[in-house]
N, C-alpha and C positions, 0 to 999 in steps of 0.2 A: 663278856664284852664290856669296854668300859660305856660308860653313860657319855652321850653325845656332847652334853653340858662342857664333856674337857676339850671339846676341839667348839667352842660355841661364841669363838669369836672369831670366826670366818661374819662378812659381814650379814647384817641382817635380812631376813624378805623381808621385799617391799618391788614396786611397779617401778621401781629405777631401771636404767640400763646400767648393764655391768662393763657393756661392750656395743661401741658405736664404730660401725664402718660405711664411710661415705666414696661413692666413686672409685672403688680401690682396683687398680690395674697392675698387674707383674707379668714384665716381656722377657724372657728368655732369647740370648742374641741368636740359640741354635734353632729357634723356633719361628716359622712365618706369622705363627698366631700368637696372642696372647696365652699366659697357663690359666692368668685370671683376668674377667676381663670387665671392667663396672662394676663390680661386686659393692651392692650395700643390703646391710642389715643392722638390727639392732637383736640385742641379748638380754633380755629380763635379770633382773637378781633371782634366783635363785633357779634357775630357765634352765632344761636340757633341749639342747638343739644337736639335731643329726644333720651333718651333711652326706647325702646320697648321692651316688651316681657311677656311671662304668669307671673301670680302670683308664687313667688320661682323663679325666674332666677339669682338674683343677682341682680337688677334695685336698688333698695334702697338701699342696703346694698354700691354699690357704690357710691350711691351720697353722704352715709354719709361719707364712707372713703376720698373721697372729700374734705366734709367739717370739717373733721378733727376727728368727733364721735367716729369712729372706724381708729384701726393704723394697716397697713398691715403686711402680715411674708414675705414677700420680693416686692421688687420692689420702684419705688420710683416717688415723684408727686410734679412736675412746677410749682409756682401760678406766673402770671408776670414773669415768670424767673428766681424765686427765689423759690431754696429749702423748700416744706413743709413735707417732710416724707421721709424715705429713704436710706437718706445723711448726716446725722451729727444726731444734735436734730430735734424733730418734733417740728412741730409751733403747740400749741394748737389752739383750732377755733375760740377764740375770737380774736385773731391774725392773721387769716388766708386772710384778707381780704372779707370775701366771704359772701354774703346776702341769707339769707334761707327764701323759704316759705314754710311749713309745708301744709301738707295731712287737718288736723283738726284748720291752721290760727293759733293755738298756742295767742291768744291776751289774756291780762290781763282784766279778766273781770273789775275788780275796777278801771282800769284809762279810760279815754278819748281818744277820737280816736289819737288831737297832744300829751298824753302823752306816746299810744304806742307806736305812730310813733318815739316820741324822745328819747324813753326808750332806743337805740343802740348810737345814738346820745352822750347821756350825761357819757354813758360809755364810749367813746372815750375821753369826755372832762376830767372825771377822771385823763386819763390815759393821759395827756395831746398829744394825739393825734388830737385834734381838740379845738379852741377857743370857748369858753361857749357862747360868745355873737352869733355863727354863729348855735346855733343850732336849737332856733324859725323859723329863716329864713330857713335852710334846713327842717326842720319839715313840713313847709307853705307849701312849692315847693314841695316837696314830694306828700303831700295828693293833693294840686291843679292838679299836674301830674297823678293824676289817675283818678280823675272827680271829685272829695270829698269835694270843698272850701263851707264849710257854714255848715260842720259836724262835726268840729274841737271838739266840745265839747260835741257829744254826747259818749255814751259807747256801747260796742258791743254788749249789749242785744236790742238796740235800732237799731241796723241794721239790713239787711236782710243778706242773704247768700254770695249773689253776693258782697254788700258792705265791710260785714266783710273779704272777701278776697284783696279787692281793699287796704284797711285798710293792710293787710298783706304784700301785694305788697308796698306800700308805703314806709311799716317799712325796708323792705329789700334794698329798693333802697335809701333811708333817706343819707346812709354813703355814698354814690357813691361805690358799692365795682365795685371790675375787674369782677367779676364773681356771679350770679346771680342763685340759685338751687331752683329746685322749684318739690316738692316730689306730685305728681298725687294730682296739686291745683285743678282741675273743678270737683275733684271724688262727691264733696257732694252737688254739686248746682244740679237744674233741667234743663232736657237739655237745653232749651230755653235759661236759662241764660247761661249755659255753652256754647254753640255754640257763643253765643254772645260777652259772656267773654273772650274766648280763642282770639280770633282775636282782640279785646281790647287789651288784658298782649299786645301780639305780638306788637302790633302798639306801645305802649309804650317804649316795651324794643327795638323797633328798633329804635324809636325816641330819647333815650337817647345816642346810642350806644353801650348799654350792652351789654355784653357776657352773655348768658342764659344753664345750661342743664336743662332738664323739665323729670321727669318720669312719665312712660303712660303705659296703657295695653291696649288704645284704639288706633287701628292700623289707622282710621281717621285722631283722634286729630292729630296725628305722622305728618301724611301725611302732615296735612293742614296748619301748623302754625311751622316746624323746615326745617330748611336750609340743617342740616343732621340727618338722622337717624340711632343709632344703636340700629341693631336685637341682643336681646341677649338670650343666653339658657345654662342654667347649667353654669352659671356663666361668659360664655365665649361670648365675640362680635363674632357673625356669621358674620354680614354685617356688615360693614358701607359705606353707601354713600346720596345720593341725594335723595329724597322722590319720583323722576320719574325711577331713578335707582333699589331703595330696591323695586317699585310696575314692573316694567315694566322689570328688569333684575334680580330674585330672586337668590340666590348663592345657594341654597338646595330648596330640595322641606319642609323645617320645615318651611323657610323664606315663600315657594309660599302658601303654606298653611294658616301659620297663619297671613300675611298681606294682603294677597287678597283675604283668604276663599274659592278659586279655587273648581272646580269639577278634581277629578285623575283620570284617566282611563289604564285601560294597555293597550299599542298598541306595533304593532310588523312592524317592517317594511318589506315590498316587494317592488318587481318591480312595481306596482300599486301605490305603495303610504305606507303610515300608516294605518295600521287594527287596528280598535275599533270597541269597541260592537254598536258605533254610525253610524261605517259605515268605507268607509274609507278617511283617511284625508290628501288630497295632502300634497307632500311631499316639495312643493313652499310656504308652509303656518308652515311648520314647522321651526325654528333657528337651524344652521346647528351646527351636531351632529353627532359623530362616533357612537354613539350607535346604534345597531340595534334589544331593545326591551329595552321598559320603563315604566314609568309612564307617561300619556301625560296631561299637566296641562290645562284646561280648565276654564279661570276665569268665575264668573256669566254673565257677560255684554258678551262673547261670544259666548252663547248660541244662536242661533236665532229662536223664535218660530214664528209659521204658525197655522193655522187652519188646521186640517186633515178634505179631502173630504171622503164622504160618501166610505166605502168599504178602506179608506187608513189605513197603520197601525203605529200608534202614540205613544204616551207614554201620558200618563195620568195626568191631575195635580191633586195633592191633597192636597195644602195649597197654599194660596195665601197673601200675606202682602201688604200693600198699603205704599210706602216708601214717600208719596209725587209728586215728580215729576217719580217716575216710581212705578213698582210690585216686587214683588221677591216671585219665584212661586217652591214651590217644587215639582219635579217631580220623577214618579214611572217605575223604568228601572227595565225589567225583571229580569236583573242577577248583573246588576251593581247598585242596590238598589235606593237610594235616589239622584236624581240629582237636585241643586240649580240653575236659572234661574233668571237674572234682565232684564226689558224690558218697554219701554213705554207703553207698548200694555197690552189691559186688557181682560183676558182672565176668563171663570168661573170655580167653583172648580169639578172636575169629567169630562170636557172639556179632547178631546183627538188632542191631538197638532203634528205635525212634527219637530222636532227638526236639525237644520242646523248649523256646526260651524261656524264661523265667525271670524277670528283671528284682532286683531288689529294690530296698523302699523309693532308692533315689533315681530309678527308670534307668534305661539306658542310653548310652553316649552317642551323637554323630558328630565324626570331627570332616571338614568339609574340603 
């Protein structure tokens, strides 16, 4: 693998923003709603941010406005510091500085891996942006930069899935941009490779110093490989913070929901404690709240199951999943339906359990 040193003028870290959006709105005339709707944020140098959210929220629709695809009906967007929409003229994308890697790799089946990779490259030389003689050598350090030296000449029918993205990854990094988008890249590998892959890009794009946005519906990937995450829905950023923040500090119950998969229950407060159909739940394990009745979020890994003794009365499981290193076992509540459980403990299906909370360091949630 070559030494990072040859792609090491991608710009420096440092606490600059790479990427400033203020108030950014994009109306589609087929749509009653906005795709995006107020969108601001800022992007560190050297920053991987994940946008999260269901299928329809506006995820894509932003990265392209980004990258320049689509041009917003108000608001306006930083690349480096410098006006790209907004403000004056828009900078088209091939202008924008900015390295894309598509959902589908986007590669030219009839060239070679260095002549994908230099396909961005030579366009720059056109435009006398870059010297002709420098762009074998950035091509080389590219693909060496991603694992690829000694595949320079094959073509993307000749790769597998995993490669042809590397290959992708390459091309976008070839220019050195400031910023680095990357639209739901591990959607088409198998997970194997993808779990594998995603931590690969990461160690890459941190070893050059990119700045990265990455979109994702998988609340994991989010988690595991972005510095920040934003929750987005109906166009609009819910959250943005840290990946211990959006799982361990949710701002709505749409965030506790859809990135932690949580059990809701309604509870009511008393002088006891918190009333739930599970019992009741001291009020020292709750995060302190004016409310006094809610929904109380129970994530899976808080559940804690037991074996119920002969004569005790339990809740039932009726699916059991083998995750690996633990289960995820659904369970059958009288009146609160279906409750989800994660646990090292392996338990069988029709198995009648005791069910105990368990809150973790940060208590549990009431959203009101």
């Amino acid at each position: 693998m070559a030494p990072v040193s040859q792609l090491s003028n991608l710009p420096s870290t440092s606490l600059s923003a790479v990427l400033d959006l203020h108030n950014v709105t994009k109306q589609y005339q087929s749509q009653a709603t906005p795709a995006i709707n107020q969108v601001s944020l800022q992007l560190r140098q050297g920053e991987l941010l994940a946008l999260l959210g269901p299928s329809g929220c506006g995820k894509t629709t932003l990265l392209r406005t980004i990258a320049g695809f689509e041009t917003p009906e108000s608001g306006w967007i930083e690349l480096a510091q410098q006006p790209v929409c907004g403000q004056g003229t828009p900078i088209p994308p091939e202008r924008r500085d900015v390295g894309i890697v598509f959902q589908d790799y986007a590669l030219f089946p009839h060239l070679s891996v260095i002549d994908n990779v230099s396909f961005g490259l030579k366009h720059l030389s056109r435009h006398r942006r870059l010297p002709n003689k420098q762009i074998f050598s950035l091509a080389q350090a590219a693909i060496s930069l991603v694992g690829l030296a000694g595949f320079e000449q094959r073509y993307p029918h000749e790769l597998s899935g995993g490669q042809q993205q590397r290959v992708a990854l390459a091309r976008a990094l070839a220019p050195r941009p400031s910023l680095v988008l990357l639209d739901e890249p591990f959607s088409n590998l198998d997970v194997q490779v993808r779990l594998y892959l995603r931590q690969e890009v990461r160690n890459i794009l941190k070893g050059v110093g990119a700045s990265g946005i990455f979109v994702t519906h998988d609340q994991q990937e989010a988690l595991a490989i972005a510095d920040r995450v934003a929750v987005m829905k109906a166009g609009r950023i819910e959250q943005l913070g840290s990946p211990e923040e959006i799982y361990g500090q949710p701002a709505s119950q749409f965030i506790a929901a859809f990135v932690t998969q949580a059990n809701f229950i309604e509870a009511q407060r008393s002088v006891e404690g918190w009333q739930t159909a599970l019992g009741v739940v001291d009020e020292s394990m709750v995060q302190s709240t004016d409310a006094i009745a809610g929904s109380l979020m129970l994530r899976q890994e808080e559940l804690q199951l037991t074996p119920a003794a002969n004569g005790e009365t339990g809740l039932t499981i009726c699916d059991r999943e083998f995750l690996g290193r633990e289960y995820k076992y659904t369970l059958i509540h009288p009146t609160l339906g279906n409750l989800q459980a994660r646990t090292p403990k392996r338990f069988d299906i029709g198995e009648t359990v005791l069910v105990a909370v368990q809150p973790n360091s940060q208590g549990l949630r009431v959203f009101a």
